[in-house]
N, C-alpha and C positions, 0 to 999 in steps of 0.2 A: 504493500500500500504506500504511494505515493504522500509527501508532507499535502499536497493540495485535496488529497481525497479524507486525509484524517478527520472525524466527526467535531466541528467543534461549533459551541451554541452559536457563536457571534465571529461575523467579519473580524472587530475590533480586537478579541482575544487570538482570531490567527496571526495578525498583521503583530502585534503585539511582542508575541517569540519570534520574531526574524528581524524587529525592528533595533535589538539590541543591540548589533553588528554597527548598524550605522552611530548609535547612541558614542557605545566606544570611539570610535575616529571621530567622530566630531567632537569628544571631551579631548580629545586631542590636539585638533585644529583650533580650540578655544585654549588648549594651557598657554601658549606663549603669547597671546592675542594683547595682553595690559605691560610685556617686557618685549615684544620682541624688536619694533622701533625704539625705542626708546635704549635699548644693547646695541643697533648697531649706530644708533644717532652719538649716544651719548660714552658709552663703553669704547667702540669701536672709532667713532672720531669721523662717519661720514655724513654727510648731507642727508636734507630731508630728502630727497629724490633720490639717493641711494636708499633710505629707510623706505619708503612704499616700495621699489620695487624688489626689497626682499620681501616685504610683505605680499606682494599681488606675482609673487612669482610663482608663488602656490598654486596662484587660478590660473594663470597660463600655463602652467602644466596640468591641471585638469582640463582645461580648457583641449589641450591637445590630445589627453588621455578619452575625453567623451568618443569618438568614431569608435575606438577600437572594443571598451568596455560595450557599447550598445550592439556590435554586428557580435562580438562573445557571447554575451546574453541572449541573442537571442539562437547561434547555431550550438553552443552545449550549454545552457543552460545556467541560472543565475548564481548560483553555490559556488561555483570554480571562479567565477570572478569576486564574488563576496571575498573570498579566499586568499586569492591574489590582493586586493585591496585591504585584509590586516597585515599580509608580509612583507607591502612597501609602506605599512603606517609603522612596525615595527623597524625595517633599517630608515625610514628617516628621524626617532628618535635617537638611535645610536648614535647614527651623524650631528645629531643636537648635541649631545655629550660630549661630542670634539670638538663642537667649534663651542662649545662653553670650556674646557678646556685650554684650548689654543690663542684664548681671547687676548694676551701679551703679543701676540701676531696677527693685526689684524686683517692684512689681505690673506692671512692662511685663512682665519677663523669664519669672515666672510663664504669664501670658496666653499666652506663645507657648511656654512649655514642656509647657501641659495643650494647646495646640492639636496639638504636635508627638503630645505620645500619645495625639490620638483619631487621628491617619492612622496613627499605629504598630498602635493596636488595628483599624484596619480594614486593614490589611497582613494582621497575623496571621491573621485569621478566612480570606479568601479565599483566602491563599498554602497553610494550613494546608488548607483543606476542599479547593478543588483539586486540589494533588498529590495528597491521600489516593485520590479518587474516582478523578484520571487513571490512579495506579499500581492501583486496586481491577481498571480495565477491563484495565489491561498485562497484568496477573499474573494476573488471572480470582478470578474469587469465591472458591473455592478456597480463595484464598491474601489472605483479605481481612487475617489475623492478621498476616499476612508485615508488607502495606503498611502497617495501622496501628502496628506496632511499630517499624519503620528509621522513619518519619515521626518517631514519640519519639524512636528515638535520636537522630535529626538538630536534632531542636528542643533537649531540653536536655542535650545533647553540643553545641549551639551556644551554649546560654544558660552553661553551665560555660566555653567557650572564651571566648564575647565578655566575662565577666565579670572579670578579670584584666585583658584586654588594655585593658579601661577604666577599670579602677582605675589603669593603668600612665601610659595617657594623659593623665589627668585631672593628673599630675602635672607634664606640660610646663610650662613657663614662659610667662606673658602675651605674646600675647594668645590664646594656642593651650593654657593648660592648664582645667581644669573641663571643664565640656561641648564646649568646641568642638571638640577634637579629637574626642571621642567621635562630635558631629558630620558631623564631617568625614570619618570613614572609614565613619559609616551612609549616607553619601550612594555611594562610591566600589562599594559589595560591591552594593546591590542596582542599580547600575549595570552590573557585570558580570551581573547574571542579567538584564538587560534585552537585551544584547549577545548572551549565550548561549542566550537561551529562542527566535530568530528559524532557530536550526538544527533545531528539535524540530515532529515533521509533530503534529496537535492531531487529537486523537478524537472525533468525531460525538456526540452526545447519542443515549442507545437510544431506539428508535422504540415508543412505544406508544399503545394505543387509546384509555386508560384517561385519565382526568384526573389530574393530578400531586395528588397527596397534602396538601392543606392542612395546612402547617406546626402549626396548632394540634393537630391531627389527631397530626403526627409526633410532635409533645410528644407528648402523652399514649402512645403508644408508647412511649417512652424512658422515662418520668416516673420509673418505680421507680429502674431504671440510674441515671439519671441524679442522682437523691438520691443516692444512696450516694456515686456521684463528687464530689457537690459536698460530702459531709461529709469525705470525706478529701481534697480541693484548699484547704480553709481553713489545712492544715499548710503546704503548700507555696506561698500564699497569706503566712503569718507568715514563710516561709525569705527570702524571696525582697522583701518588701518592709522588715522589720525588723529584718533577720541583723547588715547592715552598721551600722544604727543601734544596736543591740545592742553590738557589739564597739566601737564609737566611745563611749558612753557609760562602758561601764568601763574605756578608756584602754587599749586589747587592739588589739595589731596582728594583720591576718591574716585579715580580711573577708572577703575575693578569695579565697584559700586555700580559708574553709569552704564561702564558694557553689563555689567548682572543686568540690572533694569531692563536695558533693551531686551537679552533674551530670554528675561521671564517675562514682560510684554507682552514678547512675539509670541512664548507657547501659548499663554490665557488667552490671546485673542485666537490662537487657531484652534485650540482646544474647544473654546465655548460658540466663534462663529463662524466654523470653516462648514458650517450646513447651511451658510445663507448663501455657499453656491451653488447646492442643487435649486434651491428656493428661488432665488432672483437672478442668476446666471452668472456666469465665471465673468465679462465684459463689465455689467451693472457693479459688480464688487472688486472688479480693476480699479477701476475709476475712482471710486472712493477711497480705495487703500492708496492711491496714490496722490489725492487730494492728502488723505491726513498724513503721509510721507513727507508730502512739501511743507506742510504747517511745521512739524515736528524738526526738517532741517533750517528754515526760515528763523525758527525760536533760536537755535542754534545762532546761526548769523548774523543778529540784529539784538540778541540781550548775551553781551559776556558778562555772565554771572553763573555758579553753580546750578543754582537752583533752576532758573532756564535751562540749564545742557543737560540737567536730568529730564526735564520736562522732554526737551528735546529728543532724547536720547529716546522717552519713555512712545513721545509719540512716530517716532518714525521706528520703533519696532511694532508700534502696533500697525503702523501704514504697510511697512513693509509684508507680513509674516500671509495674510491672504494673497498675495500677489503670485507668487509661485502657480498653488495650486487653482487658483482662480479661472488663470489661461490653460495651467500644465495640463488638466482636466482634457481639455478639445485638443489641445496638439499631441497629447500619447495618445488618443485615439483616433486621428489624423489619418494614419498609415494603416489602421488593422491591426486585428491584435496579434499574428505571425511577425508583426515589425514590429511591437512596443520599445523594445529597446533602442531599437535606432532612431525612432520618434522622440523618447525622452531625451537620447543622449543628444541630438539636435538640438533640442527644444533647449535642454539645461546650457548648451554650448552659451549662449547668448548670457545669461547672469556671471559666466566664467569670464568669459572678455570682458564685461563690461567692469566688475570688479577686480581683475587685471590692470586694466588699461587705467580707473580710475587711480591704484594706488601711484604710476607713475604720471599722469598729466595733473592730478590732484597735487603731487607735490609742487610740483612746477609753477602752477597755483599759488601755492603757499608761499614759496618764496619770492614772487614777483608781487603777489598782492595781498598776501597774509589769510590768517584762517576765516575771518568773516567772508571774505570773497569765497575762500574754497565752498563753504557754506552754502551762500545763496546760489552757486553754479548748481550744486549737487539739488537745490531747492526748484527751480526752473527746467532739468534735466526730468524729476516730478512729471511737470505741468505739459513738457511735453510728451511723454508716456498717457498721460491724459487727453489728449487730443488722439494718440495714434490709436488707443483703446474706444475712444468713439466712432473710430472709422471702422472698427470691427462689428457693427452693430450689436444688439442687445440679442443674444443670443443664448439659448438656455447650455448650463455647465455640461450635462448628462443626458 
């Protein structure tokens, strides 16, 4: 008997045991999230445009990693890529440990800090596309909304958790504070999903006549969707690579704090309103996530004060956290469900570039016009995600 034929009452509880895999890597992708600019800005001695683009070098390597993980997925099946995606979350911890290490060297320490996040960004892509597709086949088509939204909530309900517990770390004492500890416990978690994933039976790839769908092909399916996501991932794209450097520059304790906020936020709102997309349609609940996106990065921009870049903080993870599944909904079922994977992995491509690209033009930002400008780009970036979302018509999620 197949994991997808096992008896179980509710979608929620299959999607549930599969969705732990991602949980892990994304506590992951969150430990170094409140140190890891701020080590090579401040430790290491480079620029802020050096500091994003180690940080958003993660997404260009998922970014690059989505074709291969989605056409895997779907010709052996999603288990072998879950699989592959904790054994390059565990070697880019290791590689953490050295360039926390090697940090008296910083063009060494560098080298093996951008090495460690391309195996992190090809973690995320296949851990991420996998589970989705494995819990798609669990829970049945049905309930594709189900699986793409616990997916979010476990990613950044993981990146809100691992982000504290690494600012915490980071502050041991030599030779165990900075990265290495950070290190050291990204090696230990996706160890355990290596240990627990050899209990879990792996699902068949669906059998078809047809020829799998040329990725290029899937683009252009997605291509509308997928603009729109990538105009509002640039906000969470600036949260996430420049928060910490933000609050570090004006002498503000509480980094950790405002990244937690956002990704506890983001889970409660997708927790309690990721059903208003079968209800009022994935387009109708674009729109407004990315309406309250702009307000939340605007608050940012226009009041430097704590208490706004929580606010801020708080509202652009609730803008953000519907937007994913809203569109993802219509573009994995796009192609069919013998292409889901390469649907998604399409689909996903677009949030990976765009928060890529953000951490390196958002620097560039920074340093020609400072963080409010960065700000209100990322807040406009929003509003036109919101126009392209209405050219989609109003169109029901499922």
């Amino acid at each position: 008997m197949t994991a997808e034929e096992t008896p179980v009452s509710s979608p929620t509880k299959r999607v549930l045991t599969v969705v732990l895999f991602n949980l892990l890597v994304y506590i992951v992708i969150g430990l170094p999230n409140a140190v890891l600019t701020i080590f090579v800005h401040h430790t290491l001695g480079y620029s802020t445009t050096i500091a994003g683009l180690a940080f958003s070098l993660q997404y260009l390597a998922t970014f690059a990693a989505r074709p291969s993980a989605g056409r895997l997925v779907d010709s052996i099946g999603p288990k072998p890529v879950v699989l592959g995606g904790l054994l390059t979350c565990l070697i880019s911890g290791l590689l953490m440990i050295g360039a926390g290490w090697s940090g008296e060297t910083p063009a060494v320490s560098l080298g093996i800090l951008l090495l460690s996040r391309l195996f992190l960004g090809w973690a995320e892509s296949w851990a991420a596309t996998g589970v989705i597709v494995w819990n798609i086949r669990r829970a049945g088509a049905e309930n594709t909304a189900i699986a793409i939204s616990w997916n979010g909530i476990c990613s950044y309900g993981g990146i809100a958790l691992g982000a504290p517990i690494g600012a915490k770390l980071s502050q041991l004492p030599h030779p165990y504070g900075g990265i290495v500890s950070v290190g050291i416990l990204s090696v230990i978690l996706p160890l355990f999903g290596l240990a627990l994933i050899g209990f879990y039976k792996g699902i068949k790839p669906l059998p078809s006549t047809e020829k799998p769908v040329p990725f290029t092909r899937a683009l252009r399916l997605v291509l509308p969707h997928g603009m729109a996501l990538a105009a509002g991932s640039i906000g969470f794209g600036a949260i996430s690579s420049f928060l910490a450097l933000y609050y570090a520059v004006l002498h503000w304790e509480g980094a950790a704090t405002a990244l937690s906020v956002f990704g506890i936020v983001f889970v409660v709102i997708r927790f309690f309103f990721a059903s208003q997309i079968a209800r009022r349609g994935g387009v109708f609940v674009a729109i407004v996530s990315l309406l309250i996106e702009a307000v939340g990065l605007a608050c940012l921009a226009i009041f430097p004060s704590q208490g706004a870049a929580l606010i801020g903080a708080a509202l652009t993870g609730a803008g953000f956290s519907l937007l994913f599944p809203a569109l993802g909904v219509l573009a994995v079922n796009s192609a069919g469900p013998q292409n889901r994977g390469a649907a998604l992995g399409a689909y996903s491509i677009f949030i990976d570039l765009a928060i890529a690209c953000s951490g390196l033009v958002l620097g560039q930002v920074i340093e020609f016009a400072g963080y409010k400008t960065m700000f209100g780009t990322t807040a406009v970036c929003c509003l036109v995600g919101v126009l392209i979302s209405r050219s989609l018509g109003r169109k029901p999620a499922v």
